[in-house]
TORNUDO-347356 format. One record per residue (C-alpha): residue in one letter; z, x, y. Coordinates in steps of 0.02 Angstrom, whole numbers, plus 50000, padded with zeros to 5 digits. Each point is the difference from the previous one (the first is absolute). Example, Ala and Ser with C-alpha at 12.3 -4.5 7.8 and 13.67 -1.06 7.14 Angstrom:
<nodes>
A503905061549775
S499675006950172
</nodes>
This chain:
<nodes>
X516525028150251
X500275014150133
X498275007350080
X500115014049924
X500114992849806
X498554988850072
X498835015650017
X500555005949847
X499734985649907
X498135000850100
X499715020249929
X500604992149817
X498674985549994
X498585011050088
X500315012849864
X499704985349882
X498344995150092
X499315020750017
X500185000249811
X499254982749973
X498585005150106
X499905017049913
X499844993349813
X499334984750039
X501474987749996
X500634984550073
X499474995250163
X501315000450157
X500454984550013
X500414998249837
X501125016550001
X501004992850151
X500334982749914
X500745008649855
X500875013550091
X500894986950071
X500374990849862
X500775014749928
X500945001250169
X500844985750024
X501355003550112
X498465003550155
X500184984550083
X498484990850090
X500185010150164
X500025013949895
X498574995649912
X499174995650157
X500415017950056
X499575011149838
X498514991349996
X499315004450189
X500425018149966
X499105001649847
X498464992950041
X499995011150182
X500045015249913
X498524993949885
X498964994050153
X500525018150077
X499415010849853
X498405001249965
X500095011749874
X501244996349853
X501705009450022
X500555009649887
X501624991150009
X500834984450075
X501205013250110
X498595007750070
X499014982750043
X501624994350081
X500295016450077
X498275000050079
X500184981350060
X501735009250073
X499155007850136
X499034986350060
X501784987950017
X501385008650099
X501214989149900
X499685007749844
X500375019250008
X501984997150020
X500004988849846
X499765015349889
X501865002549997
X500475002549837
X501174984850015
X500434990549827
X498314990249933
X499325008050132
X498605014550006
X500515016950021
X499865011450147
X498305006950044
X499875020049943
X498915012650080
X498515000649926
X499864985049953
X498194988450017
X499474985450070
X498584989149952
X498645002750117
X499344985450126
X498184994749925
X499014984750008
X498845002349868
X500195012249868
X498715015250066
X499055000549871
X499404980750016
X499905002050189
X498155004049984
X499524990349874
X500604981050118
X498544992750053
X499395007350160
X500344980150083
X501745002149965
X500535014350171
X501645006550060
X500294985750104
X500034988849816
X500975012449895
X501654994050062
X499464981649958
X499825005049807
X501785000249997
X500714988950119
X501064983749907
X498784984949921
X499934984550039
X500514986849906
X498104986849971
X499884983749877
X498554993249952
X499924981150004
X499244993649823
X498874987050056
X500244992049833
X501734994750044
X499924997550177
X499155002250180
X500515014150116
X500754986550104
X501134995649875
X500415018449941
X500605002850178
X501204983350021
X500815006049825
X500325017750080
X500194999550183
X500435015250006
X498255007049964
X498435003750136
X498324998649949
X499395018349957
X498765008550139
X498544997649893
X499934992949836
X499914978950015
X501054998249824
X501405011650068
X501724997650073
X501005014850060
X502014999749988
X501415009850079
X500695013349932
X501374998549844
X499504983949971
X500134993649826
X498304991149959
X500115000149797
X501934988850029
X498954987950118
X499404981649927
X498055004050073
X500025015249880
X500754989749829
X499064987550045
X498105012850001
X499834994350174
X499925017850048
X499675016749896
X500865016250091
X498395011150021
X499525011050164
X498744994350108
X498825016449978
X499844991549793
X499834983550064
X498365005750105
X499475009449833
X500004982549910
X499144990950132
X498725013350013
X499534997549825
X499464982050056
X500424992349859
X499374980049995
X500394987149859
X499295001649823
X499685018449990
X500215010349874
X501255017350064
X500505014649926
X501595007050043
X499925015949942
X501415008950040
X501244982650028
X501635007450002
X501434988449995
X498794988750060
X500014999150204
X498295001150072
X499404987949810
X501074986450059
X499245002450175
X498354999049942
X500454983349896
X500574992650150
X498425003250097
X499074992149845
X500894983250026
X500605004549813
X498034997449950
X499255011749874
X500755013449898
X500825017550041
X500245012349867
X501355011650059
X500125017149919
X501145015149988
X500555014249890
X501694997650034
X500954985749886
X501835001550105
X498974993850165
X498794987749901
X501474990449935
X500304995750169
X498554990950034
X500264983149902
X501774996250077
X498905001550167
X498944990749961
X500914985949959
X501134998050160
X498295003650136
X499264982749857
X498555011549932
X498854995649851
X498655010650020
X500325016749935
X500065009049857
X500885018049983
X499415011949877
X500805018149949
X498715013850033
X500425016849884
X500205013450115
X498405012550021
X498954985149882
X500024987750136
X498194994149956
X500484996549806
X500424982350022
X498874996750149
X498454997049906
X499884981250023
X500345003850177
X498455012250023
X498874993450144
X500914984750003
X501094999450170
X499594991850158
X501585009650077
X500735018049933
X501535006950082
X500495018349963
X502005002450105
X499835016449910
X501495009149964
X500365015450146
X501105011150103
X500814984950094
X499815010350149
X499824983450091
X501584994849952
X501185012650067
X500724988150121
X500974989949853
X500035015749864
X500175016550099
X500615009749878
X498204998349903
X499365014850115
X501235010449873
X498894993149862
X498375003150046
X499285018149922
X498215006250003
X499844998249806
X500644981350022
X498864996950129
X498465006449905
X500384987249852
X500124987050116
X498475004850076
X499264999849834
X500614985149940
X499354991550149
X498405004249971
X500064996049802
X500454984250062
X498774996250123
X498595005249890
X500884987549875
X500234986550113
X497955003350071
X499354991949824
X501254986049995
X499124993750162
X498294985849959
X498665001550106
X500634993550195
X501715001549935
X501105011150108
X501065013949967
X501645004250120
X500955017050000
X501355001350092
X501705012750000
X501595001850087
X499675017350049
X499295009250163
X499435014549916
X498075006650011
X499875001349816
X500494983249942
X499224993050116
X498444999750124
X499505014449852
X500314987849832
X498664988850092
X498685009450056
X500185009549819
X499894982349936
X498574997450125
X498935014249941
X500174996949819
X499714981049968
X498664988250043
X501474989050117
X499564996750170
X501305001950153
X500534981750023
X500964996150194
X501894995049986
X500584984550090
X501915007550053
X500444998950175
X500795016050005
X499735016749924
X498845015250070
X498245005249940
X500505014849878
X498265004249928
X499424985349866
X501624993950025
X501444993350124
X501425010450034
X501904988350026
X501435011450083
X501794995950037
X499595007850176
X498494989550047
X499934984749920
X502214997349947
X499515000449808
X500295011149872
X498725013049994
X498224996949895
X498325001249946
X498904989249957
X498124997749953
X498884985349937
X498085001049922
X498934987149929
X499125001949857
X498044995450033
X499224986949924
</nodes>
């Protein structure tokens, strides 16, 4: 491919990605693997190449474009390479017209700037968006660290959590023998720290209350020596399924999964009532922490979304309050670095329930409130909050 049909094969699949991200649709990655399917004559340079350019003019824009022309326009007058592209050449994009806009440089769409948590300043904004890292976490079911790091020698232990390896860039951890073999789970180090924080300890009984595919419940397992049971919980059946296949490969016999109905979470809870030494709410929210692997989720994000998430949250937490026994603990914890969903979800949480502000045991993280604040910036994780209480005796 020439350049030129490279940038215009970049405005094509961000068009793809400003419509996903208007009508909630596919994620970005997942439009770029199939737009390249479907273009099978870009070879892997060109691949390589497409790929750069797209996700530059997401990380540019902080608003969403209104096109891909005008996010690759805008990204235009930051590279001096680009402008001369615009040539109208065959597969190539056509010449620039007066008149014509660019996307505008942001960081952070405006109207979220004031709503980040005051820790996060101008000297972190930049970090929100720089590339992730790539972090295992060793499954001390299957193996020792020591081990973990002779079957990938590639990897360096990760700055903070002790479970945590940290490899370079491109590298293909899910094809490696430590991953088939559940030596090692692919999970950041910021969600590691949220699972040792819980301080999970052999034959508890946990909640998982919003488990996902699973990630931070095979965590916890781990850290319970595969002692005692987990019940892990979500609304969602696609990511649910997930969990057993997981389970299986990390050598887990400890937890059941159970399919919550959306907005009647507590419906087939009851046996669980008052019941749980551990209850972990990873509540469902703006990913704002997560901007360095998804950027194009800041084109997602509205007010009315956020204030369902917001109340969700707190529907939650209330629900996840009377799973908790007496000097049981409850953990709350988001991959976002907004106010709202977080140091404000727990001192909300704070005010209205009879829990008690418990400390966290994470070697990283700010004071943020009740809570500890992660950030990309500060601490090289993805961006969160998290909280933990006990309830009193």
């Amino acid at each position: 491919m020439t350049p030129a049909a490279r940038v215009q094969a970049a405005i094509e699949l961000l068009d793809e990605i400003i419509a996903a991200a208007r009508e909630g649709g596919a994620a970005a990655d997942t439009l770029l693997t199939r737009g390249f399917k479907a273009r099978r004559y870009a070879g892997a340079k060109d691949r390589r190449a497409i790929r750069d350019l797209v996700f530059r003019a997401i990380r540019r824009a902080g608003e969403r474009p209104h096109s891909g022309r005008a996010a690759m326009l805008g990204l235009a007058e930051d590279d001096p390479a680009l402008p001369e592209l615009f040539d109208g050449s065959p597969h190539g994009p056509a010449p620039v017209t007066e008149g014509e806009t660019a996307a505008e440089a942001a960081l952070v769409p405006a109207w979220l700037a004031k709503r980040l948590d005051p820790l996060i300043d101008a000297a972190e904004l930049r970090a929100l968006l720089e590339r992730a890292p790539l972090d295992v976490r060793v499954n001390r079911l299957r193996g020792s660290l020591t081990q973990a790091r002779a079957a990938l020698p590639e990897a360096e232990p990760t700055p903070h959590s002790p479970i945590g390896l940290r490899l370079p860039e491109g590298f293909q951890a899910e094809q490696s023998e430590a991953w088939r073999s559940g030596l090692v789970e692919v999970q950041d180090e910021g969600s590691q720290l949220i699972c040792l924080g819980c301080a999970a300890a052999p034959g508890m009984s946990v909640v998982d209350l919003c488990a996902g595919a699973g990630g931070k419940t095979l965590a916890l397992a781990a850290e319970m020596a595969n002692e005692g049971r987990i019940l892990a919980c979500d609304t969602d059946r696609g990511r649910l399924s997930r969990v057993p296949q997981r389970l299986e490969r990390a050598g887990i016999a400890i937890v059941e999964s159970l399919l919550l109905n959306p907005n009647r979470e507590a419906e087939k809870l009851g046996d669980a009532l008052g019941q749980a030494d551990l209850v972990l709410v990873d509540a469902p929210c703006s990913g704002t922490g997560t901007w360095r692997r998804n950027p194009e989720t800041r084109w997602r994000i509205t007010p009315q979304r956020l204030a369902q998430l917001t109340g969700l949250q707190a529907r939650l937490l209330d629900l996840a309050a009377e799973l908790v026994r007496p000097g049981g603990h409850l953990v709350y914890a988001v991959c976002s670095v907004l106010v709202e969903e977080g140091r404000a979800q727990a001192a909300a949480l704070s005010r209205r329930s009879s829990l008690v502000s418990a400390p966290l045991a994470i070697p990283a993280g700010r004071a943020a409130g009740p809570g500890l604040l992660l950030s990309p910036g500060r601490d090289g994780t993805d961006g969160f909050f998290i909280a933990r209480w006990q309830r009193p005796c």
